[in-house]
N, C-alpha and C positions, 0 to 999 in steps of 0.2 A: 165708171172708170174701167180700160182695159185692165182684163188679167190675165199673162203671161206664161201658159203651160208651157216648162221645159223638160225634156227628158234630158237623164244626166243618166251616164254611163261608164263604165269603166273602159282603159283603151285594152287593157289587158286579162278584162273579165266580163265575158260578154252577158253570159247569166246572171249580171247583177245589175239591174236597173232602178230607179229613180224618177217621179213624175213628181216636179215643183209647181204650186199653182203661186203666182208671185205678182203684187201690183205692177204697171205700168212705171209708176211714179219712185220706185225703191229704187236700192243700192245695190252695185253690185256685190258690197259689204254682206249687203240683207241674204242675197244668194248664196255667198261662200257660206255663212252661217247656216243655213238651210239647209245646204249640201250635209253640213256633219253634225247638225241635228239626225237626219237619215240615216247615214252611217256610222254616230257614235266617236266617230275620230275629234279628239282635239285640234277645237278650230284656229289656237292661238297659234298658227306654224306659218311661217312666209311663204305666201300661195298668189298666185296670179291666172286671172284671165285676158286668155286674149284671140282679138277678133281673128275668125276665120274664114276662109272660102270652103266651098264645098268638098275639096282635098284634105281638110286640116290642119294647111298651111298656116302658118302662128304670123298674126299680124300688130298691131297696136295694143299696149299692153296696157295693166290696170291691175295695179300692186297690192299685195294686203302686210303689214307687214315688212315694208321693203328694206335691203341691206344699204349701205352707204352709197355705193356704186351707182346701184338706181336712185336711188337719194341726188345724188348728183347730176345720173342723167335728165332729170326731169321726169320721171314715169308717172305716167298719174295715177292715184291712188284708187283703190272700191270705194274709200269711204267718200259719201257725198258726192259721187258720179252714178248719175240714174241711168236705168235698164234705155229708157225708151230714146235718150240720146240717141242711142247705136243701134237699134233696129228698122233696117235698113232692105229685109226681105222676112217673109209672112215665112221662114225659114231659117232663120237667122240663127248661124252655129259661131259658139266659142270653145277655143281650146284652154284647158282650164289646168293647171299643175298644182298640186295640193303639197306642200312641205318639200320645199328645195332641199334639203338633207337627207332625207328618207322618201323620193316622192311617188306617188302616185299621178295618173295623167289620165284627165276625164275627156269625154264629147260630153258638150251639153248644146240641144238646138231646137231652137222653138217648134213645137210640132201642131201649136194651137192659138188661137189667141180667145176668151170668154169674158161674160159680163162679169163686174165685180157680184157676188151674192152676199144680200143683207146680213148683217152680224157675223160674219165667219172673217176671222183672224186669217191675215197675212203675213207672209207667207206659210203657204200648207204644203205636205206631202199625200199628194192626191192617189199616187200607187207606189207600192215597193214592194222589188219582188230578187229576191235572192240576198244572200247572208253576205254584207260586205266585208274582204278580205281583212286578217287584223295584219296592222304595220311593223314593218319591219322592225323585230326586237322588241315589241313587245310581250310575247309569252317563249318564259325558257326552259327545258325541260330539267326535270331535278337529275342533275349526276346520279352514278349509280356509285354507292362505297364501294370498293375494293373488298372490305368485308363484306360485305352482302353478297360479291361475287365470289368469294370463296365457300362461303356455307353452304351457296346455293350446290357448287360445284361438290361438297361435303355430303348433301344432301341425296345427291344423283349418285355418287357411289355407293349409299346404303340402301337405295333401293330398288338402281338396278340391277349389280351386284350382289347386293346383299352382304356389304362390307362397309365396317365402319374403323375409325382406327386404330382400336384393339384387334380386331381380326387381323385387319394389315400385320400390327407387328406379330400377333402368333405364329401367320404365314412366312413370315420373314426370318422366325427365329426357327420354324420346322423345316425348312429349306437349306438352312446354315449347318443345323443338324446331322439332313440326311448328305449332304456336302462333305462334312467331318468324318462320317461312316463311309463315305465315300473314299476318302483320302488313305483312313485305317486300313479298308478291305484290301485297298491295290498292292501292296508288298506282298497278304500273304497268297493272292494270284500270283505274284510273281515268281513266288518259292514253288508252289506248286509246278508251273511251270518248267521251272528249274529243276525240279524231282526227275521228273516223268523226262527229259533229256537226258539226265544222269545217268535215268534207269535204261536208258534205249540204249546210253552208250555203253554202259558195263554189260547188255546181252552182247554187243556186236563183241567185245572182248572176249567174254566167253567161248563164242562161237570162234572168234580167231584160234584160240589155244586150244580145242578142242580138237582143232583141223591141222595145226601141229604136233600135237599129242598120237595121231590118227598119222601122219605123215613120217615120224620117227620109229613106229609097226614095223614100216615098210622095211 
């Protein structure tokens, strides 16, 4: 019996490849399964292939899963629709969309065709090579508390500072302090001040009466 090397690829992750080795005679139910054996994705998600040309123009479709719509239009399903119906070129590409809600969007295209080998279970993953992307919304990162951001921030001023919040308020209260002495001092500047005017005005007086005194001589 033929067996059906596909490479399956990501449309949007080129470093992450896929080589399916897969009967002639299966599903293309058998391959959607296969596909997320490889990659780990849960395969219960409405997903579809469909035939392509060498562009990756999306042609006749083959549903997994399908919504009411397709239900209605007639789509034909993967299950119990075999591979080798539709191969049609020793090349033969489908475009493959994985979970119409959150989707991802594969090439997959015959790159081989081989003999079946004795005892080995079909389908197999004959190469894989890069980490496939994980799906949207599956891992979420843990919020940060708001307390955690204040400690942290608590943290950075005691050491690179070298302040914690005793120090703070000592600074805060020696500040207020030297503020208060501040407030004290300025009156008795300003008496001083005031001296030392008084005192310049009673020499000028002096000096006036002195020149009268000296003027009446005369």
């Amino acid at each position: 019996m033929a067996i059906y090397r596909f490479r399956v690829s990501f449309e949007d992750y080129d470093d992450v490849v896929r080589d399916i080795d897969i009967k002639s005679t299966q599903t293309f139910e058998d391959l959607h399964l296969a596909i997320h054996k490889s990659t780990g994705y849960n395969p219960d998600k409405s997903s579809s292939f469909y035939i392509s040309n060498d562009q990756w123009i999306k042609g006749e479709e083959f549903a997994y899963l399908p919504n009411q719509r397709k239900t209605d239009r007639g789509v034909a399903l993967m299950t119990g629709t075999k591979l080798n119906r539709y191969i049609d070129d020793p090349h033969q590409k489908f475009y493959y969309i994985y979970d119409f809600d959150r989707p991802f969007d594969f090439h997959v295209e015959l790159i081989k065709i081989l003999d079946e080998e004795s005892g080995k279970e079909y389908p197999c993953i004959s190469r894989s090579i890069g980490e496939a992307p994980k799906p949207a919304g599956s891992v979420a990162a843990p919020p940060v508390a708001a307390a955690e951001e204040t400690e942290e921030f608590d943290f950075l001023n005691e050491t690179v500072y070298g302040l914690g919040d005793e120090d703070t308020e000592e600074m805060e209260t020696v500040e207020s302090v030297d503020e208060l002495d501040a407030n004290i001092e300025a009156p008795e500047e300003e008496e001083e001040e005031k001296d030392e005017f008084m005192d310049e005005f009673s020499d000028n007086d002096n000096f006036e009466s002195e020149d009268f005194n000296n003027k009446e001589d005369f």
